[in-house]
DRENGUDREN-701885 format. One record per residue (C-alpha): residue number from 1; residue in one letter; chain; x, y, z. Coordinates in nm, 2 decimals, always signed. Example, Ala and Ser with C-alpha at 12.3 -4.5 7.8 and 13.67 -1.06 7.14 Angstrom:
BEGIN
ATOM / num / residu / chaine / east / north / up
ATOM / 1 / A / A / +1.23 / -0.45 / +0.78
ATOM / 2 / S / A / +1.37 / -0.11 / +0.71
This chain:
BEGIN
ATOM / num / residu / chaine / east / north / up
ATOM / 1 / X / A / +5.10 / +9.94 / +2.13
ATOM / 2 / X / A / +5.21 / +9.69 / +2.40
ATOM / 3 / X / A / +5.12 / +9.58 / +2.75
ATOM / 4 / X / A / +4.82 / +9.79 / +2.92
ATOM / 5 / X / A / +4.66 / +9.88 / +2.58
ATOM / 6 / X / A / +4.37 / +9.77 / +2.45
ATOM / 7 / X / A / +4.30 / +9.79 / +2.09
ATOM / 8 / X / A / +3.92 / +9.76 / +1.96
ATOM / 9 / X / A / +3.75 / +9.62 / +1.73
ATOM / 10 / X / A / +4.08 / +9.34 / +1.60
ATOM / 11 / X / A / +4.09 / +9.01 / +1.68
ATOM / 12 / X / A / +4.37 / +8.80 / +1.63
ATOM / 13 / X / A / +4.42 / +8.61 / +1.29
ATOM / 14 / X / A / +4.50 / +8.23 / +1.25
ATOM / 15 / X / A / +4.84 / +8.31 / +1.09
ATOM / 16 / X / A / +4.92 / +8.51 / +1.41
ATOM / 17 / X / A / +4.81 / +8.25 / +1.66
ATOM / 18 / X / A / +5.03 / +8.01 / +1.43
ATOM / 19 / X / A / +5.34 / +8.16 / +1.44
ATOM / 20 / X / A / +5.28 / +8.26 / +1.84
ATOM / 21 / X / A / +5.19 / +7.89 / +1.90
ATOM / 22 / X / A / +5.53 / +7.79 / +1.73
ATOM / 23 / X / A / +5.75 / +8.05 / +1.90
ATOM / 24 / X / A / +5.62 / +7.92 / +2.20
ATOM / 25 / X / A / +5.67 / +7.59 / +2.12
ATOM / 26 / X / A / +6.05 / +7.60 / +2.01
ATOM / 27 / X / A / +6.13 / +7.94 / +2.24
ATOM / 28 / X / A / +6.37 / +8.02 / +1.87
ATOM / 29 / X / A / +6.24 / +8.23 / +1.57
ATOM / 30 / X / A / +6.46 / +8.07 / +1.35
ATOM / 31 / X / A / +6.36 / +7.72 / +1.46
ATOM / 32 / X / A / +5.96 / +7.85 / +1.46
ATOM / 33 / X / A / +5.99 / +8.02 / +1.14
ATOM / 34 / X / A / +6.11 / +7.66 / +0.96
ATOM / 35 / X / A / +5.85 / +7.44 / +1.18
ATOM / 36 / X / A / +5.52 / +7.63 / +1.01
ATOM / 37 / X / A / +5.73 / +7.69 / +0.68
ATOM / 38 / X / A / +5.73 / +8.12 / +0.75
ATOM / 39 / X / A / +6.02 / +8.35 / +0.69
ATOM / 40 / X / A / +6.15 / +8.46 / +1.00
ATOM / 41 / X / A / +6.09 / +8.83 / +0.96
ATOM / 42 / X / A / +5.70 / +8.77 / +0.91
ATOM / 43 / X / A / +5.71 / +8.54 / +1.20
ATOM / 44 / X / A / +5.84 / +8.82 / +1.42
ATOM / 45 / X / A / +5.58 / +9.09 / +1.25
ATOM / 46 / X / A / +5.29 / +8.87 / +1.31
ATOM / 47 / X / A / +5.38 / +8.80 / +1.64
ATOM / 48 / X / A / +5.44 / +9.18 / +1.71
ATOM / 49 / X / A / +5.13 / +9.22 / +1.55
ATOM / 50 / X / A / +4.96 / +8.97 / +1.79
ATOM / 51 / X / A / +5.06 / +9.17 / +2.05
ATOM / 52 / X / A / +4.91 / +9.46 / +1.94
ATOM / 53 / X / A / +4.60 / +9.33 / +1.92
ATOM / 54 / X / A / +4.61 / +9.14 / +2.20
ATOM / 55 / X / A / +4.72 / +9.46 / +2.38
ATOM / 56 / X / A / +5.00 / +9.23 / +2.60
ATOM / 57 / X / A / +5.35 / +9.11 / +2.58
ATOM / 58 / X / A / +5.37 / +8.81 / +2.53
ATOM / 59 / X / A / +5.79 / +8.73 / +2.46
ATOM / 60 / X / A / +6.07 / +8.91 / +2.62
ATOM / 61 / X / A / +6.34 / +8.89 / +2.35
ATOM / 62 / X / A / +6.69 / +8.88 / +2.41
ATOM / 63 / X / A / +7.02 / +8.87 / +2.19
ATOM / 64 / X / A / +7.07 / +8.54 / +2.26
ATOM / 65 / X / A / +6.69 / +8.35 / +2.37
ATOM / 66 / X / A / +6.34 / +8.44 / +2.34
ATOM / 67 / X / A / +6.10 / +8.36 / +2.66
ATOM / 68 / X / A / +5.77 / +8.42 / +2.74
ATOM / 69 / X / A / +5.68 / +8.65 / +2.93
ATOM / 70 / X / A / +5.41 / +8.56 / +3.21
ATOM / 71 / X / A / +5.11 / +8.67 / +2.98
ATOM / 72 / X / A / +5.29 / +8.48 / +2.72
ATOM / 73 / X / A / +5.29 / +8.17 / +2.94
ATOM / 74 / X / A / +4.91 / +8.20 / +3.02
ATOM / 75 / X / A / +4.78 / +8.29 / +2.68
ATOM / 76 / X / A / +5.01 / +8.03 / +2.49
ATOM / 77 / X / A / +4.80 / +7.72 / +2.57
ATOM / 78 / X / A / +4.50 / +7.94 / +2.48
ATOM / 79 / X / A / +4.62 / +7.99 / +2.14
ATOM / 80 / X / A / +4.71 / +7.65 / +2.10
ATOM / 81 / X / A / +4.33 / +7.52 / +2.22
ATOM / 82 / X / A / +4.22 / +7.78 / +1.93
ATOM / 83 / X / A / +4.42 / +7.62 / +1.65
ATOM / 84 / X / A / +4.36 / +7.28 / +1.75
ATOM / 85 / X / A / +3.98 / +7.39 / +1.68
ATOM / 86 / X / A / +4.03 / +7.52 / +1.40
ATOM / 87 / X / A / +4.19 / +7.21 / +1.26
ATOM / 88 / X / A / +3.91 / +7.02 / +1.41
ATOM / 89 / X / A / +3.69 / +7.24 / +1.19
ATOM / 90 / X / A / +3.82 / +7.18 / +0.89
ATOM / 91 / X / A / +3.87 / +6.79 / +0.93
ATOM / 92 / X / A / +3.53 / +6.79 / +0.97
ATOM / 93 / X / A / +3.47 / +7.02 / +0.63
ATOM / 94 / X / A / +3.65 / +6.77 / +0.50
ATOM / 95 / X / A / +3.49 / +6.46 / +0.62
ATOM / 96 / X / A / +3.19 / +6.64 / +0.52
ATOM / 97 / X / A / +3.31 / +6.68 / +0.11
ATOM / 98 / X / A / +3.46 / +6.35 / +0.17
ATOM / 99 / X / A / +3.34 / +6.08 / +0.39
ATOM / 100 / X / A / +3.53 / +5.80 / +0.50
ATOM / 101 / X / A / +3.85 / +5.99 / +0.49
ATOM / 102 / X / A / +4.02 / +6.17 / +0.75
ATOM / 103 / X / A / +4.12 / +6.08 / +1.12
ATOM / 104 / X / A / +3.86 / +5.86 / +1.32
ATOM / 105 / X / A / +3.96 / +5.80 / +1.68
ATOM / 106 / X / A / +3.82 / +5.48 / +1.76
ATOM / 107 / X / A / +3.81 / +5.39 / +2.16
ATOM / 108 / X / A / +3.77 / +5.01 / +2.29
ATOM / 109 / X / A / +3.75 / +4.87 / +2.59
ATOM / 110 / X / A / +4.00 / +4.56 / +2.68
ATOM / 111 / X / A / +3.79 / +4.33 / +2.68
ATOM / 112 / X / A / +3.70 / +4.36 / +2.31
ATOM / 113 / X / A / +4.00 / +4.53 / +2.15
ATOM / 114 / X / A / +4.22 / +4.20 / +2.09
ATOM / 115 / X / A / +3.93 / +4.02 / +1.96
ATOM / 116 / X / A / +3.73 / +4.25 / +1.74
ATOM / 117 / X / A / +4.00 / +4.54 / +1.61
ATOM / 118 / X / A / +4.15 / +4.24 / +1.37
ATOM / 119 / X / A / +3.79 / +4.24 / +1.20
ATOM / 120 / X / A / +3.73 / +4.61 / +1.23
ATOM / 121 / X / A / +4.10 / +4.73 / +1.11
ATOM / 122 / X / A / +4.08 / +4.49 / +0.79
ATOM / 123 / X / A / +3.74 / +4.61 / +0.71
ATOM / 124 / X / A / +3.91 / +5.01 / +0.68
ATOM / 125 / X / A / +4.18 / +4.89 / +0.51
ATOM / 126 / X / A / +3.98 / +4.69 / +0.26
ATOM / 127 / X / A / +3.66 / +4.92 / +0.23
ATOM / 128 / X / A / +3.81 / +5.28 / +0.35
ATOM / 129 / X / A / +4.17 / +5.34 / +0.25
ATOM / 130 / X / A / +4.12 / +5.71 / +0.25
ATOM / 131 / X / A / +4.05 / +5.68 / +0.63
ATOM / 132 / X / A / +4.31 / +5.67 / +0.95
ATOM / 133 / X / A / +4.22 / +5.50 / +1.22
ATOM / 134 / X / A / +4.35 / +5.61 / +1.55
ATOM / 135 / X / A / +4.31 / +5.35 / +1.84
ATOM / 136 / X / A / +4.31 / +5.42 / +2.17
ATOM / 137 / X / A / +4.24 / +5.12 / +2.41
ATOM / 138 / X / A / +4.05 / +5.22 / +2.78
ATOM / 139 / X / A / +3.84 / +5.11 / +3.03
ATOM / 140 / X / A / +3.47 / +5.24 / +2.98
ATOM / 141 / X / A / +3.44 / +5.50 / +3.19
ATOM / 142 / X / A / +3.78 / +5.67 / +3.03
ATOM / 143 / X / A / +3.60 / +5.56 / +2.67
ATOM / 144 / X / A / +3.30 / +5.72 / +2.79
ATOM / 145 / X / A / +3.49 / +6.09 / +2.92
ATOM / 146 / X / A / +3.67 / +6.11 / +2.62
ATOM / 147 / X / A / +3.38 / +6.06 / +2.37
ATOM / 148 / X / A / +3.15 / +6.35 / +2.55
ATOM / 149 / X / A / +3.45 / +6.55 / +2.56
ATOM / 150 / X / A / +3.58 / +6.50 / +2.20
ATOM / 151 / X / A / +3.87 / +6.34 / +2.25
ATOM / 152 / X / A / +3.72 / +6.03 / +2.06
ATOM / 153 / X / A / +3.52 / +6.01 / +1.79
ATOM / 154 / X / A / +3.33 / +5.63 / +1.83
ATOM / 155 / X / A / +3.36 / +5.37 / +2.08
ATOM / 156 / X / A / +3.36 / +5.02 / +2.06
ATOM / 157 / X / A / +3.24 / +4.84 / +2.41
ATOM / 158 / X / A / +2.98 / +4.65 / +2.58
ATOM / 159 / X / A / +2.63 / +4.85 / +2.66
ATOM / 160 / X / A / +2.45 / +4.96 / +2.77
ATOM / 161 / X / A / +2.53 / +5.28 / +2.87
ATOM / 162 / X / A / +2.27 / +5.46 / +3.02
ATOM / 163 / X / A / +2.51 / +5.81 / +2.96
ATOM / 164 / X / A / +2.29 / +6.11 / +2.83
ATOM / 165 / X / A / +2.42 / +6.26 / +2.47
ATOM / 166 / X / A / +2.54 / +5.91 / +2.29
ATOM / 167 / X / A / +2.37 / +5.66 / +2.05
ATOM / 168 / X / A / +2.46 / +5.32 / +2.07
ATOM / 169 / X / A / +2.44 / +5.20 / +1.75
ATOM / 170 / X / A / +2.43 / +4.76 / +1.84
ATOM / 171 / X / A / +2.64 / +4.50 / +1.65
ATOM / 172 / X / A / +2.57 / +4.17 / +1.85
ATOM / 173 / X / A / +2.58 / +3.99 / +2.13
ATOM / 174 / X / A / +2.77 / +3.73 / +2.25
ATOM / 175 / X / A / +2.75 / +3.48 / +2.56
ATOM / 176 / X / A / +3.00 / +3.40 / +2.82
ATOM / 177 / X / A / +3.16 / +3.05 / +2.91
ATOM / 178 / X / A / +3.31 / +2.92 / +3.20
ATOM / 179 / X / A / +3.69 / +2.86 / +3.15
ATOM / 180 / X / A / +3.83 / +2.62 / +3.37
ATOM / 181 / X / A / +4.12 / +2.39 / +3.47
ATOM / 182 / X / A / +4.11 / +2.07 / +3.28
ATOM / 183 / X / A / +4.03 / +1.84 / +3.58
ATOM / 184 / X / A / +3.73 / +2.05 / +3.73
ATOM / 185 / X / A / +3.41 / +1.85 / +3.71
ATOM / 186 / X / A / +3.26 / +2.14 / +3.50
ATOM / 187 / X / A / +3.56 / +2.08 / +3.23
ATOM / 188 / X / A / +3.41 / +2.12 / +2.91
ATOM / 189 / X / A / +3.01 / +2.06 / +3.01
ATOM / 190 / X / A / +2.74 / +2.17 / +2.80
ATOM / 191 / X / A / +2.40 / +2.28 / +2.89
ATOM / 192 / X / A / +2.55 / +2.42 / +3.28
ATOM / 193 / X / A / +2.32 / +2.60 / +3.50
ATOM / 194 / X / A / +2.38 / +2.99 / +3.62
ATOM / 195 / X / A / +2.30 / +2.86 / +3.95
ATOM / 196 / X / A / +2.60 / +2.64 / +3.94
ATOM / 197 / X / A / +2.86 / +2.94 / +4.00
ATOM / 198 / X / A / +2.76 / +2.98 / +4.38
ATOM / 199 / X / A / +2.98 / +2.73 / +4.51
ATOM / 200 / X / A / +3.27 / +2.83 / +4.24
ATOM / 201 / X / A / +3.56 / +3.00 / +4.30
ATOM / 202 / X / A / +3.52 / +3.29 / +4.04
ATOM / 203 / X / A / +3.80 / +3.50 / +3.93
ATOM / 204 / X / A / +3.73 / +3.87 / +3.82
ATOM / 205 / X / A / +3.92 / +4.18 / +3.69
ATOM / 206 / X / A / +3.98 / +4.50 / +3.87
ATOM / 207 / X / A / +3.76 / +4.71 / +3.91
ATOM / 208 / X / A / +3.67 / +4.92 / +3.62
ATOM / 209 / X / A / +3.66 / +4.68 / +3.37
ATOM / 210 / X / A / +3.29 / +4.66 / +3.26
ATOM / 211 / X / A / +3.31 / +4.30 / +3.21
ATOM / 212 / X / A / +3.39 / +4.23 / +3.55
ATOM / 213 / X / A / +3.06 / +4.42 / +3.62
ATOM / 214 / X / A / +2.90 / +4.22 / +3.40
ATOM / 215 / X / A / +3.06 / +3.89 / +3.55
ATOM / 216 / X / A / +2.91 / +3.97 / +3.91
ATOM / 217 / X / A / +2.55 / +4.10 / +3.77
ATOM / 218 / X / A / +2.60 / +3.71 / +3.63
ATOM / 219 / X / A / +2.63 / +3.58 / +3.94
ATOM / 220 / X / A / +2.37 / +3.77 / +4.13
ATOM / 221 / X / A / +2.14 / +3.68 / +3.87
ATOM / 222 / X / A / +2.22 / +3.29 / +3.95
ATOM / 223 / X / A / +2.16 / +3.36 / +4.30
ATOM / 224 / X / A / +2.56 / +3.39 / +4.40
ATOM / 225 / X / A / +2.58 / +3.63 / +4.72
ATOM / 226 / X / A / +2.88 / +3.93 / +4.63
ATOM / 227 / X / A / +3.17 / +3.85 / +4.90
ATOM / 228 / X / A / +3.54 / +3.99 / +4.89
ATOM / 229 / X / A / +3.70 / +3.91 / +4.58
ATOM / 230 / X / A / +4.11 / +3.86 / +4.68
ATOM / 231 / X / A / +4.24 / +3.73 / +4.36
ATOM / 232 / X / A / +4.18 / +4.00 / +4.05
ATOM / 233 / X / A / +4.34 / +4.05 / +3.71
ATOM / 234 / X / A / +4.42 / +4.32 / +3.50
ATOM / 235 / X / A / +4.36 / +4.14 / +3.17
ATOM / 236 / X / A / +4.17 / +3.83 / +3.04
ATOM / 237 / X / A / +4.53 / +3.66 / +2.93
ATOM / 238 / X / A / +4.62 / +3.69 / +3.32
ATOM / 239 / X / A / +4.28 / +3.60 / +3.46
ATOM / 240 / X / A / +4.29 / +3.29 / +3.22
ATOM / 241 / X / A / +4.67 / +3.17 / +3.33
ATOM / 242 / X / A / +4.54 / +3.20 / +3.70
ATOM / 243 / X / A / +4.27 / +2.95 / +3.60
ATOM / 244 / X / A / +4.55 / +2.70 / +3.43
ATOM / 245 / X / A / +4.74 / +2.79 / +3.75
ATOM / 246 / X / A / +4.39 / +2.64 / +3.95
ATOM / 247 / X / A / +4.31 / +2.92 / +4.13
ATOM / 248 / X / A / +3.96 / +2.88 / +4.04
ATOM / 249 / X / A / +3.74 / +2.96 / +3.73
ATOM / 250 / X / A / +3.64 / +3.29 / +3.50
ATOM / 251 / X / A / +3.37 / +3.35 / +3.28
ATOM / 252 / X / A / +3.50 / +3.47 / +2.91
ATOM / 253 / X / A / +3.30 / +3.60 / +2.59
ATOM / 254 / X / A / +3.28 / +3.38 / +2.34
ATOM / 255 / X / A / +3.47 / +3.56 / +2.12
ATOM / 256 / X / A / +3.81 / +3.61 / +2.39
ATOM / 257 / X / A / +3.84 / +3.22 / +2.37
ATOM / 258 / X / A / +4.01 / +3.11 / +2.06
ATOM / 259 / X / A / +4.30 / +3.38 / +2.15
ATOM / 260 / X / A / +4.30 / +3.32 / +2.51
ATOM / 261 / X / A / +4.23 / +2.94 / +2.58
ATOM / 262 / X / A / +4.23 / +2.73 / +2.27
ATOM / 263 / X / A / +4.65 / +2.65 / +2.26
ATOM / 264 / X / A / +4.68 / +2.54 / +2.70
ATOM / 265 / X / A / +4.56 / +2.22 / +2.75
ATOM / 266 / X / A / +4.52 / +2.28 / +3.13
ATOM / 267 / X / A / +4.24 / +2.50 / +3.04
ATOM / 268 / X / A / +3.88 / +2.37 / +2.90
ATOM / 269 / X / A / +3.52 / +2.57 / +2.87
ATOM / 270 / X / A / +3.19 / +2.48 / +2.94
ATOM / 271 / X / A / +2.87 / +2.62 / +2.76
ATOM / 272 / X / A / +2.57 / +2.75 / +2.99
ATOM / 273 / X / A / +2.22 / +2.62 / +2.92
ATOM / 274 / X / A / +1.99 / +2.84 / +2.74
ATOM / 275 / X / A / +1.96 / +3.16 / +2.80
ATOM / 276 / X / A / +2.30 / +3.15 / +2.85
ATOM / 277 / X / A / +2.45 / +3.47 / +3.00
ATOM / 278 / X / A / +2.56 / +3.72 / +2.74
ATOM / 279 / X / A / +2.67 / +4.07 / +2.67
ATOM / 280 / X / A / +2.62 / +4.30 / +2.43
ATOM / 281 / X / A / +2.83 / +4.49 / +2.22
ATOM / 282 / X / A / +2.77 / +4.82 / +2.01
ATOM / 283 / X / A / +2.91 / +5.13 / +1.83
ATOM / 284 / X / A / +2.91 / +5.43 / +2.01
ATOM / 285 / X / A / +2.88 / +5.78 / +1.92
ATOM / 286 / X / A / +2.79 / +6.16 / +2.05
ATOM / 287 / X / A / +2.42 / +6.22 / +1.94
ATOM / 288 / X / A / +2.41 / +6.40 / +1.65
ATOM / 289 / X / A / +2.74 / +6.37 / +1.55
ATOM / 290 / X / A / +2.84 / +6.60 / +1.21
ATOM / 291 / X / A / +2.95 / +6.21 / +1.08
ATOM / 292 / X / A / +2.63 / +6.02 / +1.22
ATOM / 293 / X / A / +2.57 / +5.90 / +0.86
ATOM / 294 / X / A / +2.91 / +5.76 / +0.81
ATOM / 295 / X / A / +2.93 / +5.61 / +1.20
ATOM / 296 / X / A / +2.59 / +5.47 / +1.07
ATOM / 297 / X / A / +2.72 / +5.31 / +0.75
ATOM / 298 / X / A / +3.04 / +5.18 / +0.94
ATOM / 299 / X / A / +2.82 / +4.99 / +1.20
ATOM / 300 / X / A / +2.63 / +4.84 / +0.91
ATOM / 301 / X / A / +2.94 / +4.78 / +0.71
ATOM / 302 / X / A / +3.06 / +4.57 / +1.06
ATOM / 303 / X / A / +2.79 / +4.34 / +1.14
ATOM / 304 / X / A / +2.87 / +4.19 / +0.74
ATOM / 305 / X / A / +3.21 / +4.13 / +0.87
ATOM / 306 / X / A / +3.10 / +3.94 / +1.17
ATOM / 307 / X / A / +2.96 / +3.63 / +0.99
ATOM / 308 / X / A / +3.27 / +3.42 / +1.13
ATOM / 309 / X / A / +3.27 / +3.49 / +1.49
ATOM / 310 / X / A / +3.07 / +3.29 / +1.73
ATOM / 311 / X / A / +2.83 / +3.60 / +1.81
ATOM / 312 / X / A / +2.46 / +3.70 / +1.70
ATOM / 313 / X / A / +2.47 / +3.97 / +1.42
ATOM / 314 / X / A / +2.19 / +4.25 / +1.53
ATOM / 315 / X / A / +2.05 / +4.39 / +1.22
């Protein structure tokens, strides 16, 4: 049976969607056959009997090439979306019999990643060497799609949120200090007031970075009225060599400093006076997530690692 039949009652198996997915993939049987570690005669029946059940054709074979044909081209993706489930089902079986081990795919947002991953990726290696940690650094709103989409597992960012479906699952918070050239009369100050950054100069990052959100609510807060910003950054380690540079002055977490300011003398920081502005930062997870429990354990498993940084632990 081929194109324009129908047949009842089958549905495809996974070792037929496998070897479809491959032919697709490498347009060669041969080549197919050795990718998913098949002979190449059950390769071709289970893709004949694929399209059997499928009631389509899905290659036009050749003596010399294979292509798909145009159903082939539509349903290949399809079959490729159905196996890539699958697998997700059975990592999570496995995480399930096995926690801690697996794939996690850990987002963070730029503003934390260089500071915090060298804490986070010590504490897998030391406590969970059965578990891979894939890293993929984004703003939030990226962080944020790919989490409710499940693309990502967990987060790491600022919150809060305020997104339907997550848990934030809080590790600290930390306050922010004005970086500035070494010759500004607020060099290196302690105990400066919020309402001091109206007459500043304040440098930002683009937009989309949530700390440059948080860096204006700041300012509003002290009273500062939001004009044009015309001098932005992309990253802190820019933002902080336009301050050496005396373009004007930025507001950093605590925790960005010792990487970003400590080794340029042209640069010094200044502590607020209490409260001093601060931001929070958190785990992040889909609500009721299969791994909650381990997410859980990890957050707690984090805050004991954060004894050295100059944060507050949130138990």
């Amino acid at each position: 049976m081929r194109a324009g039949a129908v047949s009842r009652g089958k549905q495809p198996s996974i070792a037929q969607l496998r070897a479809f997915a491959a032919v697709a993939e490498h347009l060669h049987f041969r080549d197919a056959a050795a990718a998913i570690g098949m002979s190449q005669p059950a390769l071709s029946g289970a893709v004949s009997a694929l399209e059997d059940v499928l009631g389509v054709q899905l290659l036009e074979r050749t003596t010399r090439k294979v292509l798909l044909s145009p159903a082939g081209e539509r349903l290949a993706w399809r079959a490729k979306g159905v196996l890539d489930a699958v697998g997700d089902l059975l990592e999570e079986a496995a995480a399930v019999r096995a926690p801690f081990t697996g794939t996690l795919r850990l987002g963070v947002i730029p503003t934390v990643a260089p500071y915090l991953l060298p804490t986070v990726l010590r504490l897998a290696h030391d406590t969970y060497p059965s578990l891979e940690l894939e890293v993929h650094e984004e703003q939030t709103a990226s962080l944020v799609d790919g989490l409710t989409g499940g693309r990502l597992d967990l987060l790491l960012l600022a919150v809060p949120l305020g997104v339907p479906g997550v848990t934030e699952l809080p590790l600290f918070e930390e306050d922010f200090v004005l970086v500035t050239p070494a010759e500004h009369e607020l060099a290196g100050r302690e105990g400066i007031a919020r309402d001091a950054l109206r007459g500043l100069d304040l440098l930002l990052l683009d937009e989309g970075h949530c700390l440059r959100d948080q860096a204006l609510e700041v300012c509003r807060h002290a009273g500062r009225a939001e004009g044009p910003v015309t001098t932005t950054a992309a990253g802190l380690s820019t933002l902080v060599q336009l301050v050496a540079g005396g373009l004007g002055v930025t507001l950093l977490p605590r925790t960005a400093v010792p990487v970003e300011t400590a080794r340029d003398v042209r640069l010094r920081t200044g502590r607020f006076a209490e409260p001093a502005p601060s931001r929070r930062v958190a785990l992040v997870m889909r609500t009721g997530a299969a791994r909650g429990a381990e997410y859980g354990e990890l957050a707690h498993a984090l805050r004991e690692r954060l004894a050295g940084l100059p944060v507050r632990v949130l138990r």
